[in-house]
N, C-alpha and C positions, 0 to 999 in steps of 0.2 A: 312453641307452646308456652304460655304463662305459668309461671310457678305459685306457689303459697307461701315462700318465706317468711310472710307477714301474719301466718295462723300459728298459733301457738297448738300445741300439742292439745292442753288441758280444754282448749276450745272445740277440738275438734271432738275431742271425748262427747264434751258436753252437747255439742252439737246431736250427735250420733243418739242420745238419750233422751232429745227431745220429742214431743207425738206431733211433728210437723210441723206448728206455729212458729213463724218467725217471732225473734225478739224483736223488742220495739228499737233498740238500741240499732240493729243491722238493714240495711236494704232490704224491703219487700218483697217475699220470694216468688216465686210461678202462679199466675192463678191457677187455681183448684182445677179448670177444665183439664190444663196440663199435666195437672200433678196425677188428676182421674184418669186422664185417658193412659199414663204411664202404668198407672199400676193397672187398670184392665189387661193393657197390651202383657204385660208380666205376666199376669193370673192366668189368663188366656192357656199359657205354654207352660207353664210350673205346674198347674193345676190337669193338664192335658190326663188322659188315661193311661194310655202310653208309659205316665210316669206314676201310678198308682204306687207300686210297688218303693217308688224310689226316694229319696229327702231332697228339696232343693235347701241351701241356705243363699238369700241373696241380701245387699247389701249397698247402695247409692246413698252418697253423701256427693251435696253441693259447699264445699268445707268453706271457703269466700264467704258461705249466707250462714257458717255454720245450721246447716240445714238435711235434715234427714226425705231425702225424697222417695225411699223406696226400699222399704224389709220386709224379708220373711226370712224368718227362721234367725237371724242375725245373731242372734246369741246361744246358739245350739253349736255344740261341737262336729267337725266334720274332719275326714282323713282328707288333708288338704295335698296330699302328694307335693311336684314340686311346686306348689304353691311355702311348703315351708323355705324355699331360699330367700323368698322374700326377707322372712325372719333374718337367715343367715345371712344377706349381702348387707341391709343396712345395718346390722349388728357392729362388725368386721367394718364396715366405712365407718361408725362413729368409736369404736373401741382402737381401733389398729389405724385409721389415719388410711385416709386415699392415695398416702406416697408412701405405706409401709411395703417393704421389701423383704422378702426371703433370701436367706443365705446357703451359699453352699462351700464348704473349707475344705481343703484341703492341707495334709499333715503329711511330715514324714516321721517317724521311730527308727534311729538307724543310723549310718553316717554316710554323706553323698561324700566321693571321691574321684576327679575325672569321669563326672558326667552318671557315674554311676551310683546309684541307690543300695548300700547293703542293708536291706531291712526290711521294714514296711509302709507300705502308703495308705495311706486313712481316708478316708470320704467322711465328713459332716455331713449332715445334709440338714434341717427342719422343713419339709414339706414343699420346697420351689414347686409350685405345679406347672412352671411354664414350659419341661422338657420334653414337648411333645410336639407331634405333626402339625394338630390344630394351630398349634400358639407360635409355631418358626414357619411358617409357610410352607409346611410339607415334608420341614427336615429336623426331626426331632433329637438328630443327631447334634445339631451345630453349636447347641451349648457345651454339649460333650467332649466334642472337636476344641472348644476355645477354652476347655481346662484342660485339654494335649495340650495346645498350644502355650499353655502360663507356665507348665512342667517343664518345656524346652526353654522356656525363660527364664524359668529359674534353674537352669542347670543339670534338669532330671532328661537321661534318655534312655538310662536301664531301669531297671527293678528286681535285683537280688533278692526276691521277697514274696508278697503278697498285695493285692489290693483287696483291703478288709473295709469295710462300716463300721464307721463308731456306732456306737450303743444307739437306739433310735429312741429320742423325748418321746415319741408318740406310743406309749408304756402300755395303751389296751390293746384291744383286738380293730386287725384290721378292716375288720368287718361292722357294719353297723349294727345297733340292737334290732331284733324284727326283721332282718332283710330273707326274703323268700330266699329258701336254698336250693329251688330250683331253677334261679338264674345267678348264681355264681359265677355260671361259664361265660355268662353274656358279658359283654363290653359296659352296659351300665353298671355294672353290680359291680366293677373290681373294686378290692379291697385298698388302704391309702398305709404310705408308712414316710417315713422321714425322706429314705430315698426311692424317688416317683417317677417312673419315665412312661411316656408314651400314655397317660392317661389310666395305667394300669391294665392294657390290653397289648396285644399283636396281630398281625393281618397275616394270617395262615394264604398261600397263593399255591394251590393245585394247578399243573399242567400235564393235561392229558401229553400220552406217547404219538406218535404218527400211526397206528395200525392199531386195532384191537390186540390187546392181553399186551400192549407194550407194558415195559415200566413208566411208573408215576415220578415226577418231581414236585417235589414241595419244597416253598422255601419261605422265610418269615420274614414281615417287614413293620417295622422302620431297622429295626436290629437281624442278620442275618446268623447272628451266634448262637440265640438264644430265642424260645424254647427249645430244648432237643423234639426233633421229632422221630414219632414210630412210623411209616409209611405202609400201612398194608393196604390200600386203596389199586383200584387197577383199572387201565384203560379199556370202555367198551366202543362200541362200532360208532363208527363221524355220522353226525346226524346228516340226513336227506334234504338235500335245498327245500328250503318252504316249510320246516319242520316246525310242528307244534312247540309252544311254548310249553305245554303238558309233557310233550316227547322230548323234549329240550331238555327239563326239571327232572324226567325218571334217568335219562342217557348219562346227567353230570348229579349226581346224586352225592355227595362229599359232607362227610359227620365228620368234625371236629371237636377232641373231648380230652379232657384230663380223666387216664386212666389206671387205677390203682395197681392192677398189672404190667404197668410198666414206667419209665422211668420221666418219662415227658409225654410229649401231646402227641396220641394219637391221631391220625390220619384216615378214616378206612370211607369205603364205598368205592363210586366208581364216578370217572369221567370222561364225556365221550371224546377221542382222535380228533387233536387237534384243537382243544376248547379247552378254556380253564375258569376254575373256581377259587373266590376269593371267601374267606371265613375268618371268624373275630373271636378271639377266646382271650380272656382275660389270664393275667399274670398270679399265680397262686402265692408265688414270694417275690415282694416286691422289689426289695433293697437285691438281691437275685441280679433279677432283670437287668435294675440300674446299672448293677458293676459289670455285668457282659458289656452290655451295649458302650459303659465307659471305658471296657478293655478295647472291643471294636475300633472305638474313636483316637483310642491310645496307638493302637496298631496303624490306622491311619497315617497318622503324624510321626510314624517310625519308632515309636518306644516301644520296648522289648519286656515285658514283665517275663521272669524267671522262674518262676516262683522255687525260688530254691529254700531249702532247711536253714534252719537255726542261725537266722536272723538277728543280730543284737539286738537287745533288747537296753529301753531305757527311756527318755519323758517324749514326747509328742511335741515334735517342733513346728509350729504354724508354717507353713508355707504361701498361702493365698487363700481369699474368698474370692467368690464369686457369687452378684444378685444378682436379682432376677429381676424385672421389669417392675413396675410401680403395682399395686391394688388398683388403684383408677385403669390401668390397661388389663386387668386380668377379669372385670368383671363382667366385660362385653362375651367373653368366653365362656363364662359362666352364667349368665344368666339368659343369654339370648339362647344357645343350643340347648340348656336346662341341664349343665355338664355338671352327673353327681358328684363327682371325685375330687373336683374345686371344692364342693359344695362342703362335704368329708372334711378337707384340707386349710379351710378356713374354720370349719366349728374346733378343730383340735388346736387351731395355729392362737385361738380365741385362750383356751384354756392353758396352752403352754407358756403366752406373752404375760395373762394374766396371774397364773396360776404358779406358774413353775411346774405346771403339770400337766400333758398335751394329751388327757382322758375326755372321753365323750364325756362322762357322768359330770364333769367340771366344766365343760363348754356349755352344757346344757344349762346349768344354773347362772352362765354369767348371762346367755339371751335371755333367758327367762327376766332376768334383773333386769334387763335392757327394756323389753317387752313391758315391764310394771312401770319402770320409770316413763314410760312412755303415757300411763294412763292406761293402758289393757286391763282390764278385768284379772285376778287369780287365776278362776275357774273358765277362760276362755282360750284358753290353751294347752298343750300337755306337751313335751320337746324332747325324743329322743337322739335326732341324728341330725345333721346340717344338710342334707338334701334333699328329704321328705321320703324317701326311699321304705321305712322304715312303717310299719302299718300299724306302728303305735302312737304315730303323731296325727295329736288331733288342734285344729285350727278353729276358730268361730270367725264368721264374715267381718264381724265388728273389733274382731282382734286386728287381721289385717288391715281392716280400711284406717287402722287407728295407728296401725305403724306404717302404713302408707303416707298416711297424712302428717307425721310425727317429723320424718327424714324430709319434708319441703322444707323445712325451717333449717336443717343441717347446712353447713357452708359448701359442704360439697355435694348438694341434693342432684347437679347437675351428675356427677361420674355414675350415680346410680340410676338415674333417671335414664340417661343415653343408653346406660346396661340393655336396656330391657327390651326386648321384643319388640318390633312396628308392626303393625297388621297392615299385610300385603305386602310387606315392604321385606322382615327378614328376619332371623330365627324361628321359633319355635311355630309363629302367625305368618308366615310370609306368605303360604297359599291361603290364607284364612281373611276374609271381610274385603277382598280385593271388588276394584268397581262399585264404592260405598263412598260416606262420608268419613267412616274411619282408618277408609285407608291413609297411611300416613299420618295419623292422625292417635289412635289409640295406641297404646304401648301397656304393654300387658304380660302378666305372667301366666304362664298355662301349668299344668299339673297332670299329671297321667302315671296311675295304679289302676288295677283291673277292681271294677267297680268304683272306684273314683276320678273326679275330673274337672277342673276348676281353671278358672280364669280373672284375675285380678289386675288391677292396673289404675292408670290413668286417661280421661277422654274429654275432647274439648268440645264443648258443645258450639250448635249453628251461632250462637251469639257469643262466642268465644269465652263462655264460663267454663272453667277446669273442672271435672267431677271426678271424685274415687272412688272406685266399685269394688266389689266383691261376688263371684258369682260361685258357686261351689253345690256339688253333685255327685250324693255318693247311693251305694244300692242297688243303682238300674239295672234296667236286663236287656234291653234294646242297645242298638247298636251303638258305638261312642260317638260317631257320627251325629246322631240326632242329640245329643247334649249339647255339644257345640255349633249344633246349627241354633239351638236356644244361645247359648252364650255368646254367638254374633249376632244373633236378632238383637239381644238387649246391647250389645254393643255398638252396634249400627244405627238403633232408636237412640240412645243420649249422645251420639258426634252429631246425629239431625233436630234435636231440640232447640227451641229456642225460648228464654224460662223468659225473656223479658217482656214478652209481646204482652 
């Protein structure tokens, strides 16, 4: 796909603010039949009854013609859901650099003598998100494992002590502002902190007993240590060859929940002989999680933490780092799956390189800066969280298509551009615009909060003009389904335009 390197930001602005007449200075844009039958085909479905009740805001820029082909509502504020990572990924690529790296140190306080540690071991961390399933192909352990491995290098195979976290940069709440607190338990909502495993979640795995009223097993994966689990759940009758999917769903019935009556993650219901259920509950202390699972890996590799008393005490002797892969390799994880927790972990990582201070309320102000410098509008945005999670973030059409069009010109426009979703092809659109002209062809950011739902991107039209859109929909009542069968209608119509004819 052809890039825009060659458009300057303040062009695209001005582009965006013009009432469709080309300049005389630029190429001649679509004739009017084209540009008419675009926007009937819009109005058409924007306009439909169906969406009475609901706001579209949309948003096509031909940025090459500096040319606005297609608004409504463009400069109305909308909850753009994860459409805010957009904000957050090109932010983080032109602030932090597409080969910035996160660290993870390790410290001893203490003194090693024949192999043994009297004291303490320290974990640094500032926010690495890459120690997860996603990011190691499966094994969220193996960064884990290869800090055992540097500890035997360096000499360490006991631990007369403790393994503790240092103090964590990231100084607010793990939690975003706004985020609904009745998906806390859920795997999108975990909360983020300096040290971060497993995306801020775990995979609870119920296995029913061989015979009704057996005992249950539960056990937890990528870490086997940690959460504790309460098991009250119990085995009922093995489902019937040819069993309903319905009798299926009532026989393995299994609620997983963090419960204030007890001291870790509850287990209860039932599952039927022989069948097992898999369930995802988010990690309530994060730095927690991390050091179980780095004990696990410690264990692995034969070191023995002791945890014995009264440890000398005295300064913090560096032992090793360990990075984490590049920005350029983390953004495909973030921004194709729509994974919040990067998303968290880059707005705090923005505020503590910046800042010295790895608070939301201080990441917010540097995008926001970012966002202006770009030519945005003041009043076209509002920015609480880095992953859009948060149902006080509001976006206007003409914000994004203006920091879409801002990052072509960045030297690294390519790391963010490959980031992002292909329609049919993989993330967030892979089932979405399949057997079209966009397949393969559009790349897009999608957004999903109950009531809102958006899609932003880039698409190369039948005569290979690049266009940036912005489609966004908040309100409706009808299914999410029918928004996004709008939102690949218009995406489907500009990959088959041809503006030169």
């Amino acid at each position: 796909m052809r890039t825009l390197r060659h458009l300057a930001g303040a062009a695209l602005v001005a582009g965006c603010a013009t009432t469709g007449a080309p300049s005389p200075s630029v190429t001649a844009g679509p004739t009017p039949s084209v540009r008419l039958a675009l926007r009937q085909f819009i109005d058409s479905m924007v306009d439909a009854p169906e969406f009475r009740s609901a706001q579209w805001g949309v948003l096509i820029v031909d940025a090459a013609r500096a040319e606005t082909l297609y608004a409504h509502n463009a400069d109305k504020l909308f909850m753009p859901a994860s459409n805010m990572k957009l904000l957050t990924g090109t932010t983080a690529l032109v602030q932090l650099g597409a080969d910035y790296r996160w660290s993870t140190s390790m410290l001893a306080r203490g003194v090693v003598r024949d192999s043994l540690l009297t004291g303490d071991l320290i974990v640094r961390g500032n926010g690495d998100p890459s120690v997860s399933d996603h990011m190691q192909a499966g094994d969220a352990l193996a960064p884990l494992r290869a800090l055992a491995d540097s500890l035997r290098a360096h000499g360490i195979n006991r631990v007369r002590g403790h393994l503790v976290a240092a103090p964590s940069p990231f100084t607010d709440s793990p939690l975003g502002y706004g985020w609904s607190w009745s998906d806390l338990d859920d795997a999108y909502s975990a909360g983020v902190d300096a040290l971060y495993f497993n995306e801020g979640f775990t995979r609870v795995v119920v296995h029913g007993g061989a015979r009704a009223g057996d005992a249950v097993r539960a056990t937890t994966r990528p870490a086997s240590t940690y959460p504790a689990l309460v098991v009250t759940a119990h085995t009922s009758a093995r489902l019937a060859p040819g069993a309903s999917a319905a009798d299926s769903a009532a026989a393995s019935a299994i609620v997983v929940t963090h419960d204030s009556s007890h001291t870790g993650v509850l287990v209860a219901g039932t599952v039927a002989a022989g069948d097992s259920v898999v369930k995802e509950i988010t990690f309530r202390h994060q730095g927690e999680a991390y050091l179980a699972a780095l004990l696990e890996a410690m264990a692995s590799r034969g070191i023995v933490v002791e945890k014995g008393g009264g440890a000398p005490m005295g300064a913090e002797v560096p032992l090793f780092t360990m990075r984490s892969p590049p920005l350029r390799e983390v953004l495909p994880f973030f921004e194709k799956p729509s994974q919040n927790q990067i998303g968290e972990i880059l707005f705090k990582t923005l505020a503590l390189e910046k800042t010295g201070v790895g608070r939301a309320d201080s990441a917010a102000r540097i995008v926001s800066q970012q966002v202006l410098s770009w030519g945005a509008a003041a009043d076209g945005f509002a920015i609480r969280d880095g992953s859009g999670l948060s149902r006080h973030d509001y976006l206007s059409p003409r914000t994004i298509v203006t920091v879409l069009g801002a990052i072509t010109t960045h030297p690294d426009f390519r790391a963010f551009h490959d980031a992002l979703p292909i329609a049919g092809v993989d993330g967030t659109i892979r089932n979405r615009m399949k057997g079209t002209a966009a397949q393969g062809n559009l790349r897009g950011k999608t957004g999903t909060l109950d009531k809102a739902r958006s899609l932003s991107g880039y698409v190369t039209t039948g005569d290979g003009r690049q266009l940036i859109f912005s489609v966004l929909c908040n309100n409706f009542v009808v299914p999410t389904r029918r928004v996004d069968q709008v939102s690949d209608a218009i995406g489907v119509r500009l990959a088959s335009l041809r503006l030169d004819r």
